[in-house]
MARTI-73529 format. One record per residue: residue in one letter; residue number from 0; z, x, y of N, C-alpha, C in turn. Coordinates in nm, 4 decimals. Example, Ala and Ser with C-alpha at 12.3 -4.5 7.8 and 13.67 -1.06 7.14 Angstrom:
<sites>
  rest   nr       n_z       n_x       n_y      ca_z      ca_x      ca_y       c_z       c_x       c_y
     A    0    0.7800    1.3190   -0.5690    0.7800    1.2300   -0.4500    0.7800    1.3200   -0.3300
     S    1    0.7080    1.2850   -0.2250    0.7140    1.3670   -0.1060    0.7870    1.2900    0.0030
</sites>
This chain:
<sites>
  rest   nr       n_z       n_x       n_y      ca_z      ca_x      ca_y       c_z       c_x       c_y
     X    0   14.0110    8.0613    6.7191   14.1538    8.0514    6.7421   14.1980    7.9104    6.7052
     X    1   14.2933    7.9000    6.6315   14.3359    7.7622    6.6266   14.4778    7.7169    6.7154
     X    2   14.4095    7.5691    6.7156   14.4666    7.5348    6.8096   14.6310    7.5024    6.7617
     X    3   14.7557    7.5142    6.8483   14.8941    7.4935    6.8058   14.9710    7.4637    6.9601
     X    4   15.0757    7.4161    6.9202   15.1460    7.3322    6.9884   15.1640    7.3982    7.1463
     X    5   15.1381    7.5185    7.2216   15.1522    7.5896    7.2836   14.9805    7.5411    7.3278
     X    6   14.8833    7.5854    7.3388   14.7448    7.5951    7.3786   14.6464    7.4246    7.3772
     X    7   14.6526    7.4094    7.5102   14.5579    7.2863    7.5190   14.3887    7.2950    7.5105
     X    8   14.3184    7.1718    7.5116   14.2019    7.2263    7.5302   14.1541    7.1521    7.6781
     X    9   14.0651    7.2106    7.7521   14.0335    7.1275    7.8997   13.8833    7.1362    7.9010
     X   10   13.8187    6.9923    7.9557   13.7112    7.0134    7.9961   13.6861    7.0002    8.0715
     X   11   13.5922    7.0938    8.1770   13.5767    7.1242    8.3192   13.3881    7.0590    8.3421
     X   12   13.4011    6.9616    8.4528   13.2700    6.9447    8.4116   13.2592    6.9904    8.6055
     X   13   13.1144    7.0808    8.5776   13.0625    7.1410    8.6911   12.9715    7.1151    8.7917
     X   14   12.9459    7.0730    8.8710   12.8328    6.9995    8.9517   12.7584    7.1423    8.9965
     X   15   12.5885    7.1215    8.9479   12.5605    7.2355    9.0308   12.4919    7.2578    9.1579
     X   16   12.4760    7.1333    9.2368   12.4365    7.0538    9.3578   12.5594    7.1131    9.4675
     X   17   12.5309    7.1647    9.5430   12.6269    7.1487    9.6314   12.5393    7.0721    9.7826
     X   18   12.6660    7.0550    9.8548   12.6269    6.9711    9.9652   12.6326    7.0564   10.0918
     X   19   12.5239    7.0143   10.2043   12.5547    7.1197   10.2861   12.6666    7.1560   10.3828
     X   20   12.6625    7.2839   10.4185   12.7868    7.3459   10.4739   12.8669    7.2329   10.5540
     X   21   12.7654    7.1568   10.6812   12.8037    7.0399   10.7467   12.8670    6.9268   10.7231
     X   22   12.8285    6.8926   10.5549   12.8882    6.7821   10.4763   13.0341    6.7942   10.4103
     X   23   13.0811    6.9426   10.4289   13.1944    6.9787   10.3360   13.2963    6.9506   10.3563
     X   24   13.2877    6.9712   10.5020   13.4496    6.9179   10.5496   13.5039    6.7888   10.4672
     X   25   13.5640    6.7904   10.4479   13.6494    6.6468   10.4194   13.7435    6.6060   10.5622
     X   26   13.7332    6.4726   10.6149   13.7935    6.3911   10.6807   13.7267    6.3544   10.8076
     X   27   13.6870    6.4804   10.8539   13.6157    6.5122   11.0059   13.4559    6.4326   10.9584
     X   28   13.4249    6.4355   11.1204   13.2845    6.3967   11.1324   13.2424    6.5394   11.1394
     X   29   13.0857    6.5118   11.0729   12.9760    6.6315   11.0643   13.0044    6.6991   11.2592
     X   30   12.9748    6.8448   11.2934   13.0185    6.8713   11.3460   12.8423    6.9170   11.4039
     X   31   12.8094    6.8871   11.5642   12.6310    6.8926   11.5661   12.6258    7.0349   11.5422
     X   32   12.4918    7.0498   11.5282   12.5018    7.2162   11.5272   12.4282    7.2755   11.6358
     X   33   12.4898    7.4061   11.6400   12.4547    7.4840   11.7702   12.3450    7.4532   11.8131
     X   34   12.3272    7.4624   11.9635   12.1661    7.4929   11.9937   12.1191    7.5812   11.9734
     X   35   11.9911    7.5655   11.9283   11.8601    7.6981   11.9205   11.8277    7.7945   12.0338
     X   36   11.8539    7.9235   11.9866   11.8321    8.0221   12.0984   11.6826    8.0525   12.0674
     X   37   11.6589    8.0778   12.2076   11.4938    8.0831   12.1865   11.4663    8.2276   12.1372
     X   38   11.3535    8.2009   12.0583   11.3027    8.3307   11.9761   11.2973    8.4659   12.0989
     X   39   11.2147    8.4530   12.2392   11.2289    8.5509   12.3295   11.3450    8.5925   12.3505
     X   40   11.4843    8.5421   12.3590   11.5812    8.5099   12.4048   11.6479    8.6599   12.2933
     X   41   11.6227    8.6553   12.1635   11.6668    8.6983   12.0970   11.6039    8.8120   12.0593
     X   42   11.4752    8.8121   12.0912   11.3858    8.8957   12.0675   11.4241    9.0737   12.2355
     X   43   11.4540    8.9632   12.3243   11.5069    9.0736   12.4466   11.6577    9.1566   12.4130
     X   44   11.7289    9.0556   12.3851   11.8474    9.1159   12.3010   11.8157    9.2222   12.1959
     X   45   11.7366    9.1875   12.1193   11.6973    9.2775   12.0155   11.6568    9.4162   12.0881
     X   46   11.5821    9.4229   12.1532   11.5180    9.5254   12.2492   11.6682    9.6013   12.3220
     X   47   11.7157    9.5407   12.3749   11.8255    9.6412   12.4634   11.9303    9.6973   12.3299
     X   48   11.9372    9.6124   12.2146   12.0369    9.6623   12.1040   11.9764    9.7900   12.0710
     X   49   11.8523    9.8160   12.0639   11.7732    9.9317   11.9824   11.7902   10.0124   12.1268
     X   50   11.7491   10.0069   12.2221   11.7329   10.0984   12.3138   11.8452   10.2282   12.3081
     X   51   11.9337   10.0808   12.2951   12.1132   10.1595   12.3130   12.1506   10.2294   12.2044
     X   52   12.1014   10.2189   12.0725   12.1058   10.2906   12.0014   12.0142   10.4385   11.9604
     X   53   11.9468   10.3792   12.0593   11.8585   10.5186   12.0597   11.8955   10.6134   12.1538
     X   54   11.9616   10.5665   12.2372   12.0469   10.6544   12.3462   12.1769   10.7272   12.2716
     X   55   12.2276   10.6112   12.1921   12.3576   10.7067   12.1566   12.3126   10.8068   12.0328
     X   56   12.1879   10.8261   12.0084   12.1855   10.8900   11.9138   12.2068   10.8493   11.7288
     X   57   12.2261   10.6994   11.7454   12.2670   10.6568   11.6104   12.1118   10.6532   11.5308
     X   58   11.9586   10.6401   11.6097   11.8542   10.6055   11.5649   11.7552   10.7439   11.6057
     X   59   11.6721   10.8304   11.5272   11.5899   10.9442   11.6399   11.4894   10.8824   11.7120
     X   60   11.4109   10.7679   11.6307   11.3112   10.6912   11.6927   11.3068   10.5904   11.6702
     X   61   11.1717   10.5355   11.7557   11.0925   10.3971   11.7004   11.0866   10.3713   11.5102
     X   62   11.0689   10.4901   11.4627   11.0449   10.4599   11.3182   11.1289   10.4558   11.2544
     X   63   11.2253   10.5558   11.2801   11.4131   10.5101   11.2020   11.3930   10.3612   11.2101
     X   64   11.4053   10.2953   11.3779   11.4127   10.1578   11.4012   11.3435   10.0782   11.2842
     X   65   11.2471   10.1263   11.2924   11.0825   10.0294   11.2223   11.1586   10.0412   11.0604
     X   66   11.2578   10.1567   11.0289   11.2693   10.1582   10.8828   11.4065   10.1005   10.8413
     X   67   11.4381   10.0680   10.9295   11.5917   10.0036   10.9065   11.5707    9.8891   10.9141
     X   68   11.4168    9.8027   10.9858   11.4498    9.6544   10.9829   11.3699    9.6230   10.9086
     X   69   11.2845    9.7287   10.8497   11.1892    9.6504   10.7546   11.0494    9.6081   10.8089
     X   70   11.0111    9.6446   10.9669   10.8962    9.6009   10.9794   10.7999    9.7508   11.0408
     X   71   10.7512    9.7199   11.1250   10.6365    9.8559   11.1134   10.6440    9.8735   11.3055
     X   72   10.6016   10.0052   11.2699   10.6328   10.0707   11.3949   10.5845   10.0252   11.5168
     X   73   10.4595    9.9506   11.4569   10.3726    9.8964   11.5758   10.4557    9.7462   11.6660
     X   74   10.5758    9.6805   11.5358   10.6333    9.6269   11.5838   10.7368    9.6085   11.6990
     X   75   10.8134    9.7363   11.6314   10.9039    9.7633   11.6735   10.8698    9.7938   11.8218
     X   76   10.7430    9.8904   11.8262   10.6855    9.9006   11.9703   10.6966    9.7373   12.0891
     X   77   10.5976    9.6894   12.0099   10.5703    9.5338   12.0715   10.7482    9.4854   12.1288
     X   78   10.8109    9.4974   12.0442   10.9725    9.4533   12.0981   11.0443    9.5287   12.2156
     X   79   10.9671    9.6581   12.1684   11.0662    9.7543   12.2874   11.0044    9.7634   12.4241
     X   80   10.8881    9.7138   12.4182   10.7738    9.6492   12.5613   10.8311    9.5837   12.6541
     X   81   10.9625    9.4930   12.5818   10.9939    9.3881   12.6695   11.0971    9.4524   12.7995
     X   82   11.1130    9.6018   12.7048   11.2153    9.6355   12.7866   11.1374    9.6828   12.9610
     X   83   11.0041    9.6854   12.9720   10.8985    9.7331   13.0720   10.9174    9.5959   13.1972
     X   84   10.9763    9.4726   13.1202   10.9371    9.3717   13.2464   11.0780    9.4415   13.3232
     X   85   11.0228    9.3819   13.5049   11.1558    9.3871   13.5805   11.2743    9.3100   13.5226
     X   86   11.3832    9.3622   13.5771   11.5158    9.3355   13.5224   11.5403    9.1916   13.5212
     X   87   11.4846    9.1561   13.6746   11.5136    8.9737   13.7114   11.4680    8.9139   13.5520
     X   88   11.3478    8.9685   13.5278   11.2956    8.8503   13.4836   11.3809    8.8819   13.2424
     X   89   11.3942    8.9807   13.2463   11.4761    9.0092   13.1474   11.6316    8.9646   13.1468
     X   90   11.6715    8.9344   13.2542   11.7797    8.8574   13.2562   11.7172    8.6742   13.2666
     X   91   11.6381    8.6666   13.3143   11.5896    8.4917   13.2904   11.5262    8.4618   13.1327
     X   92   11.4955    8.5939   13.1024   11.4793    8.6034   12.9183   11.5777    8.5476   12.8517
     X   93   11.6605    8.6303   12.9118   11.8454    8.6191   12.8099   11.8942    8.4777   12.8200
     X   94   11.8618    8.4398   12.9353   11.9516    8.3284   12.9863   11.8729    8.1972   12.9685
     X   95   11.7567    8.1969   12.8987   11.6821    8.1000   12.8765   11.7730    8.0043   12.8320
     X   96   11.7435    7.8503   12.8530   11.7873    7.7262   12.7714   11.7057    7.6818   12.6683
     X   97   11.7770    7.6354   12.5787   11.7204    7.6126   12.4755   11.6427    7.4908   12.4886
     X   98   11.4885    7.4978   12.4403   11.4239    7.3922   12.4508   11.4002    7.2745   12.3570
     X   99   11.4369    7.1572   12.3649   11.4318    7.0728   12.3029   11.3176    7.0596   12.1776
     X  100   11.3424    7.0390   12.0701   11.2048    7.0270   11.9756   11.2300    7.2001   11.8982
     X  101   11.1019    7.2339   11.8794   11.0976    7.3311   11.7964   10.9947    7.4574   11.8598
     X  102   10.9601    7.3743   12.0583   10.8430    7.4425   12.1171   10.9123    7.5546   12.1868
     X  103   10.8803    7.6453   12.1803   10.9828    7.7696   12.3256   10.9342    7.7504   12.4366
     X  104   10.9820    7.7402   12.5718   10.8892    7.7023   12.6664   10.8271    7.8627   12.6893
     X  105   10.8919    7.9716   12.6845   10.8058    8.1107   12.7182   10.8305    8.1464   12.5983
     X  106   10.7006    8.2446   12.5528   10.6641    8.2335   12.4063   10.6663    8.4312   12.4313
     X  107   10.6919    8.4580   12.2907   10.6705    8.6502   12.3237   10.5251    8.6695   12.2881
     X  108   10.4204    8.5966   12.3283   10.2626    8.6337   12.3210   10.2141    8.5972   12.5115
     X  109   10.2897    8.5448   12.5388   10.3144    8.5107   12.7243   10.3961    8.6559   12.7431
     X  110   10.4721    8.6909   12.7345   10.5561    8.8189   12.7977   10.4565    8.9109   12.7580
     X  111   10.4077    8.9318   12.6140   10.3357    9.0641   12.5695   10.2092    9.0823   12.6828
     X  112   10.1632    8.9535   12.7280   10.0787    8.9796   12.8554   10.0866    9.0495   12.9235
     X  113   10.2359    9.0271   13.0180   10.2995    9.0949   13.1353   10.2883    9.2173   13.1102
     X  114   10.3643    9.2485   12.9940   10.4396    9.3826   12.9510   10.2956    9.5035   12.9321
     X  115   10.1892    9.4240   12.8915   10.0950    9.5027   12.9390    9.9997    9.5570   13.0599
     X  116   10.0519    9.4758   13.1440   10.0119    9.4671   13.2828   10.0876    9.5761   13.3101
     X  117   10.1872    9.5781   13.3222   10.3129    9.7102   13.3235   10.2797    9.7917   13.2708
     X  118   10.2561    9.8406   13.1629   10.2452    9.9801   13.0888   10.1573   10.0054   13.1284
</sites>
């Protein structure tokens, strides 16, 4: 196409680095980021989400479960174990604080103990 009095030419130069989400803002200070929910914490949640769906009928089993998240049945088992501890202590699951560092203070290889004591 040639160029005429109507049509400019522009050059766009592209960075392909971006910076992270935290850095983007413009004006504000970086904003801290959430605390870490502990892996049990999320892992008990996980457990009552599936339960409830297996109640309403949205899942027939453990293996629908096991095939919708991608992991294996034996897993899915191990998760739905947690639902066996007493209630107290599945609500001190949920409500865990987040522990400083990267250590959980109750770990889901400590509960899988219990949960077999139970079954």
């Amino acid at each position: 196409m040639k160029p005429d009095a109507s049509s400019r030419e522009v050059e766009v130069l592209i960075e392909r680095r971006r910076l992270p989400r935290r850095l983007r803002r413009a004006g504000g200070p970086a904003t801290p980021p959430a605390p870490r929910i502990p892996r049990i914490t999320r892992l008990m949640a996980l457990a009552i989400k599936f339960d409830e769906m297996i109640r309403r009928g949205e899942v027939r089993d453990y293996a629908d479960l096991a095939r919708l998240g991608y992991v294996t049945r034996a897993r899915i088992t191990q998760i739905m174990n947690l639902l066996n501890v007493a209630p107290e202590i599945q609500e001190e699951l949920l409500f865990l604080p987040s522990a400083p560092g990267s250590q959980d203070a109750v770990t889901e290889r400590q509960i899988r103990r219990v949960t077999a004591l139970v079954s």
